[in-house]
KEROSE-717345 format. One record per residue: residue number from 1; residue in one letter; x, y, z of N, C-alpha, C, O in turn. Coordinates in nm, 4 decimals, always signed. Layout:
BEGIN
SITE     k   r       n.px       n.py       n.pz      ca.px      ca.py      ca.pz       c.px       c.py       c.pz       o.px       o.py       o.pz
SITE   NUM   A          X          Y          Z          X          Y          Z          X          Y          Z          X          Y          Z
...
***
This chain:
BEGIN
SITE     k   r       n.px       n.py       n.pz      ca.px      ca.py      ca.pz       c.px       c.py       c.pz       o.px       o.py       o.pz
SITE     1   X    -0.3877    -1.5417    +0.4052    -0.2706    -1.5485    +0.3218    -0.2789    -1.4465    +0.2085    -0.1745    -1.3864    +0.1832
SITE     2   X    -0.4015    -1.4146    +0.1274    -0.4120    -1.3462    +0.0203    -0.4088    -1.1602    +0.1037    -0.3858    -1.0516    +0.0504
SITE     3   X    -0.4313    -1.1834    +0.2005    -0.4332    -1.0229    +0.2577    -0.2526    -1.0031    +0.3278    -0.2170    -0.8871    +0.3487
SITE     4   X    -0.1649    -1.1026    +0.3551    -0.0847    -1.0412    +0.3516    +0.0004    -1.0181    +0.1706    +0.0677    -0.9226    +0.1318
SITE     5   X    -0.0279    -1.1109    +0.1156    -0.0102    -1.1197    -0.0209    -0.0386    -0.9908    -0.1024    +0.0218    -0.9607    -0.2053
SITE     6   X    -0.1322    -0.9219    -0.0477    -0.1765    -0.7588    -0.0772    -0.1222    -0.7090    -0.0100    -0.0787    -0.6140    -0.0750
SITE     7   X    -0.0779    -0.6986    +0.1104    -0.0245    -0.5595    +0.2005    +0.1108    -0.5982    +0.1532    +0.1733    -0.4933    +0.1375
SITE     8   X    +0.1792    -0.6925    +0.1256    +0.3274    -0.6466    +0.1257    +0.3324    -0.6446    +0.0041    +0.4450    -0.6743    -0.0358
SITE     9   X    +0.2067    -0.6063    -0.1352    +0.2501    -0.5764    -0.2529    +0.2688    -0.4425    -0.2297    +0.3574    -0.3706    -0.2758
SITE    10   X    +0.1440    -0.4025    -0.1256    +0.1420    -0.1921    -0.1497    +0.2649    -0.1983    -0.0910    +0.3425    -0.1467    -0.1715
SITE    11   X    +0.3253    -0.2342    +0.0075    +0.4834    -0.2243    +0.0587    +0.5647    -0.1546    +0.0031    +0.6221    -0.0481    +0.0260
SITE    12   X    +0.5614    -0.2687    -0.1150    +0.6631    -0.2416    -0.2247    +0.6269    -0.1069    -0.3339    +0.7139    -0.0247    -0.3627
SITE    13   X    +0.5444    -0.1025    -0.3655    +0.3917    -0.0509    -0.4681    +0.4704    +0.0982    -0.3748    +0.5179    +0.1819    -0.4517
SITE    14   X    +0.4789    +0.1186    -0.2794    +0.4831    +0.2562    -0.1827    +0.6602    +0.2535    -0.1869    +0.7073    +0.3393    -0.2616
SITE    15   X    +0.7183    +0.2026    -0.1458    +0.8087    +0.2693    -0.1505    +0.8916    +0.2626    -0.2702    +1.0039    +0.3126    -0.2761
SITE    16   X    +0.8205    +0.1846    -0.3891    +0.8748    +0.2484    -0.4960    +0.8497    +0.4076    -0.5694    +0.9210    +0.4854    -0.6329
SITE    17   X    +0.7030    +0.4063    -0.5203    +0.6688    +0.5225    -0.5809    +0.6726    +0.5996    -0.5053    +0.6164    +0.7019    -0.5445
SITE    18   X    +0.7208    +0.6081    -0.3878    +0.7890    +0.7725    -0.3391    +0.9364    +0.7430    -0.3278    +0.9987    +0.8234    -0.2585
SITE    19   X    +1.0085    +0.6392    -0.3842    +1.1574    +0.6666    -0.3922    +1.1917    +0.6517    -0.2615    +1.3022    +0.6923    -0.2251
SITE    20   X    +1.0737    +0.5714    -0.1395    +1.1648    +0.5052    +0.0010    +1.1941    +0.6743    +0.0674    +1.3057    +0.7155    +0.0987
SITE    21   X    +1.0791    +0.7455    +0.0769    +1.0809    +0.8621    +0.1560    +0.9389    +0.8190    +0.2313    +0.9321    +0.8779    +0.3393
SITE    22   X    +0.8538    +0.7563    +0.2133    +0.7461    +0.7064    +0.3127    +0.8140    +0.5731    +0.3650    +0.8798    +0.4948    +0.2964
SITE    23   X    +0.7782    +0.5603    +0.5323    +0.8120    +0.4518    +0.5490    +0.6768    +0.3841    +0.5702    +0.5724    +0.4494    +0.5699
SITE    24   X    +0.6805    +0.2547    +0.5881    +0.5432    +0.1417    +0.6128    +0.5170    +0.0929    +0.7903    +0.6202    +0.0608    +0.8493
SITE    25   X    +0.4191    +0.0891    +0.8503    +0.4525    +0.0211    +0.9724    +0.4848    -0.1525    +0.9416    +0.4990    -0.2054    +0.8313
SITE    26   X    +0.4876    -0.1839    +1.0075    +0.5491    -0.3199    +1.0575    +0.4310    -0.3874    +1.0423    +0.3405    -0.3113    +1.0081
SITE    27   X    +0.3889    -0.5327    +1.0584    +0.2604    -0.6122    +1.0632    +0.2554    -0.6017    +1.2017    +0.1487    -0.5600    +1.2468
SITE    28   X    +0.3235    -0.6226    +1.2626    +0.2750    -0.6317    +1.4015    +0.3051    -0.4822    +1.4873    +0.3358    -0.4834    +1.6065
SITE    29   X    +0.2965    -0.4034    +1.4376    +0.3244    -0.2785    +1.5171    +0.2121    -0.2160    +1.5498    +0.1159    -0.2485    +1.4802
SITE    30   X    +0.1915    -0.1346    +1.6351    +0.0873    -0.0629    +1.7359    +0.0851    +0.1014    +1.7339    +0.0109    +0.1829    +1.7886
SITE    31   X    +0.2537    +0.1208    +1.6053    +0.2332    +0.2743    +1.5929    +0.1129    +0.3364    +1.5329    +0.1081    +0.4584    +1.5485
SITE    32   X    +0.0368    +0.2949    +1.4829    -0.0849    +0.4000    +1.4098    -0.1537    +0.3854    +1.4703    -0.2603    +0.4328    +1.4310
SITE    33   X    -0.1606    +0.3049    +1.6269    -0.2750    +0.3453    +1.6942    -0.2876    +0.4699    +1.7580    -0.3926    +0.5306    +1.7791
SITE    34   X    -0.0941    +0.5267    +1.8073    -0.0585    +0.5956    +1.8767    -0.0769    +0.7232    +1.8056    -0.0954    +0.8291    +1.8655
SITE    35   X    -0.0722    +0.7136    +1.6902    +0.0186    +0.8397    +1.6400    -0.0974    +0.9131    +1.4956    -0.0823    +1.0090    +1.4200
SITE    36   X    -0.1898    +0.8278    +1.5094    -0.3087    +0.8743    +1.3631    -0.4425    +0.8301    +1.4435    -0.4679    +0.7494    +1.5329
SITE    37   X    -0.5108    +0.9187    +1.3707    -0.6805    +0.8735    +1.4095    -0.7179    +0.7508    +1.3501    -0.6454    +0.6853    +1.2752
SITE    38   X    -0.8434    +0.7182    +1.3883    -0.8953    +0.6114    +1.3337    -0.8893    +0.5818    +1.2101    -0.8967    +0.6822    +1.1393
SITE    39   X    -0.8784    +0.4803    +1.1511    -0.9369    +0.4124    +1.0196    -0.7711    +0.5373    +0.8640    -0.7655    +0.5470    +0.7414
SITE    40   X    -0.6876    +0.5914    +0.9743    -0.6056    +0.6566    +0.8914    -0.5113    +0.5630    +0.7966    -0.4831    +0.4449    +0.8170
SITE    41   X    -0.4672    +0.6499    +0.6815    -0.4390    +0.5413    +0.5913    -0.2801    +0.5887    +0.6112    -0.2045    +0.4922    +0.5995
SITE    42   X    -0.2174    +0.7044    +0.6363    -0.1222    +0.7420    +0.6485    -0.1058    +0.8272    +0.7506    -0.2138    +0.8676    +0.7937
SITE    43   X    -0.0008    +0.8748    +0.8121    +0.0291    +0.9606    +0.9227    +0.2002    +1.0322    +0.9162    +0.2923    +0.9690    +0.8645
SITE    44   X    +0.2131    +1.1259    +0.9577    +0.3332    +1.1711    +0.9858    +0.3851    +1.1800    +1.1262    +0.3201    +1.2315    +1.2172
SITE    45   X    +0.5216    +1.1205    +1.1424    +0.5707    +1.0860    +1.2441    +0.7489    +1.1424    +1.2645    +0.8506    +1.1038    +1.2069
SITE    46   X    +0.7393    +1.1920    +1.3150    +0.9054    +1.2461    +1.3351    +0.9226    +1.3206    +1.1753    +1.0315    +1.3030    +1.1206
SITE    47   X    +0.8417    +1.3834    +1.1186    +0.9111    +1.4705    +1.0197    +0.8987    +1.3559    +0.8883    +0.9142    +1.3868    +0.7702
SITE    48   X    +0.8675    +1.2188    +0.9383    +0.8229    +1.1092    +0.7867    +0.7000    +1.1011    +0.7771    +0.6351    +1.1470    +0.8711
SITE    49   X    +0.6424    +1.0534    +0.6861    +0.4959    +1.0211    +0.6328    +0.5435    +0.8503    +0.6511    +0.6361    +0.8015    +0.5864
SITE    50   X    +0.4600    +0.7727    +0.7527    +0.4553    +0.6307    +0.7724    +0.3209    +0.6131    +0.7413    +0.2431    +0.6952    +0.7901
SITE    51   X    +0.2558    +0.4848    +0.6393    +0.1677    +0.4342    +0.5993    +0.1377    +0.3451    +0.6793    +0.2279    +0.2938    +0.7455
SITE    52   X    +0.0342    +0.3123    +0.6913    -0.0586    +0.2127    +0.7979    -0.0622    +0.0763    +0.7199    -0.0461    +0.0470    +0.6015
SITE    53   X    -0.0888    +0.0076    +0.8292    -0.1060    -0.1332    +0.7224    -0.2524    -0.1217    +0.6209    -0.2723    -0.1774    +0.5130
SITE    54   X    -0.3420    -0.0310    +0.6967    -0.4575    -0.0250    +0.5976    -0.4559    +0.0669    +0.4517    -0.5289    +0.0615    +0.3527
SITE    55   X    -0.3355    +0.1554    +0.4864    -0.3265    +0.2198    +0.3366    -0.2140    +0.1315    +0.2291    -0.1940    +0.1517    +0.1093
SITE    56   X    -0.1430    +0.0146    +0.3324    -0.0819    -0.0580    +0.2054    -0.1536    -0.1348    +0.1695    -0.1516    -0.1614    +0.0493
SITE    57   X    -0.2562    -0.2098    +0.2650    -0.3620    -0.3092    +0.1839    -0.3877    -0.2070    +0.0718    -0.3207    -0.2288    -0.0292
SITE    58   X    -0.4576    -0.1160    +0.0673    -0.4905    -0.0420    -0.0129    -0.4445    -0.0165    -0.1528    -0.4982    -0.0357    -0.2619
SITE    59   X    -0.3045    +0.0429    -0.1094    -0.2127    +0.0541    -0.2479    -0.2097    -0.1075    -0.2706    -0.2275    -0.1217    -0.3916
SITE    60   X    -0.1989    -0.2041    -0.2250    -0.1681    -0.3105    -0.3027    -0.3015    -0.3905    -0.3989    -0.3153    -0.4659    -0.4952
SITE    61   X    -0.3702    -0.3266    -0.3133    -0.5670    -0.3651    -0.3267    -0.5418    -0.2789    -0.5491    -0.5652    -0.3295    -0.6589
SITE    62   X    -0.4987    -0.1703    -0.5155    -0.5072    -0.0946    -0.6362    -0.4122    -0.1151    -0.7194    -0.4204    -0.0605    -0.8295
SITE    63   X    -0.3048    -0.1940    -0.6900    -0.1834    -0.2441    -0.7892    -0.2824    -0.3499    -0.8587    -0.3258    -0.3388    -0.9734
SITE    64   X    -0.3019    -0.4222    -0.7969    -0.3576    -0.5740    -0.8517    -0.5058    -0.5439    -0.9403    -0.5340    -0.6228    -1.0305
SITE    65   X    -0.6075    -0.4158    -0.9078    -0.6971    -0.4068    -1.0323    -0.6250    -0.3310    -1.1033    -0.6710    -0.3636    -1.2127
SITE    66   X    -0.5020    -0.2101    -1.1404    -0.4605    -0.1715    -1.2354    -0.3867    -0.2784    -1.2885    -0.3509    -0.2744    -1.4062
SITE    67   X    -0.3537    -0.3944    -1.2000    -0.2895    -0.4958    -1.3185    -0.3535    -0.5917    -1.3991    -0.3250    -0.6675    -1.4918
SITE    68   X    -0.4448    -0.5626    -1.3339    -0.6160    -0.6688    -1.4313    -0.6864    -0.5954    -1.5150    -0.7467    -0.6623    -1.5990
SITE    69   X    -0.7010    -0.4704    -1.5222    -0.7243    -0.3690    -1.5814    -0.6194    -0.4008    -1.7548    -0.6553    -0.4506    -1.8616
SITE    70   X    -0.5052    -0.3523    -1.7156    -0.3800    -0.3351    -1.8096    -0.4110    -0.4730    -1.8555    -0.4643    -0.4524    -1.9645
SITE    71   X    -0.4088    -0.6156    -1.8346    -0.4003    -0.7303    -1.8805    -0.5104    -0.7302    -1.9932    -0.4908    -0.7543    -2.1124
SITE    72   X    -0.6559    -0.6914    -1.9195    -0.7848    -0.6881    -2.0527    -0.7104    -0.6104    -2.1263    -0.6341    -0.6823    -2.1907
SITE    73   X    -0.6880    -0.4611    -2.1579    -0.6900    -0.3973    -2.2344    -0.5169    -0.4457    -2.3530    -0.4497    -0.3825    -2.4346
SITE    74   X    -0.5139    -0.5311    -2.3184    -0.3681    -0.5902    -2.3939    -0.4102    -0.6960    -2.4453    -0.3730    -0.7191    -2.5604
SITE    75   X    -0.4909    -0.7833    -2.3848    -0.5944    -0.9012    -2.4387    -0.6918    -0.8680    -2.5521    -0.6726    -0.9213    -2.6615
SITE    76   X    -0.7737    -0.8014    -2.5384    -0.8496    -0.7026    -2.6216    -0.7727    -0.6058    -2.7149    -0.8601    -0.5321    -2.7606
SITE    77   X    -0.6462    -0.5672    -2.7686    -0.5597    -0.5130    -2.8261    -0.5340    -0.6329    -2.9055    -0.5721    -0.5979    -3.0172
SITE    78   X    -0.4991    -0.7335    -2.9137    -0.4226    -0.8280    -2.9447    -0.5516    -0.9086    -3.0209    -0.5279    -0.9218    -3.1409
SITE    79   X    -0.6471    -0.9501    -2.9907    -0.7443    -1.0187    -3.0247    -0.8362    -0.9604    -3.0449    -0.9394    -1.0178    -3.0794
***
């Protein structure tokens, strides 16, 4: 539950920050087996850059310590 709870944060985490010009695969899709090497975090496909489910775990893996990060340093500001 907590790992899809991370992949569909980078989801979001990704296509905010390229403005919805990367697309994401699907949870259940089989394109990055086809179309990227192993262990790839992103790939280009028809002229788009599509992210793997392992590079949104990723981005979402890195939303959630920059948001624990930002929380100390506002905690520690304050007190």
């Amino acid at each position: 539950m907590l790992e899809l709870l991370v992949m569909m944060t980078g989801r979001l985490v990704i296509c905010i920050a390229t403005l919805g010009h990367c697309k994401c695969d699907g949870l259940l899709s089989d394109n990055h087996r086809i179309h990227s090497a192993a262990g790839a975090l992103w790939y280009s496909h028809a002229g788009r850059c599509v992210v793997t489910q392992t590079g949104q775990s990723l981005a979402g893996f890195l939303f959630y310590v920059a948001l624990v990060l930002a929380l100390v340093l506002v905690a520690q500001s304050v007190g």
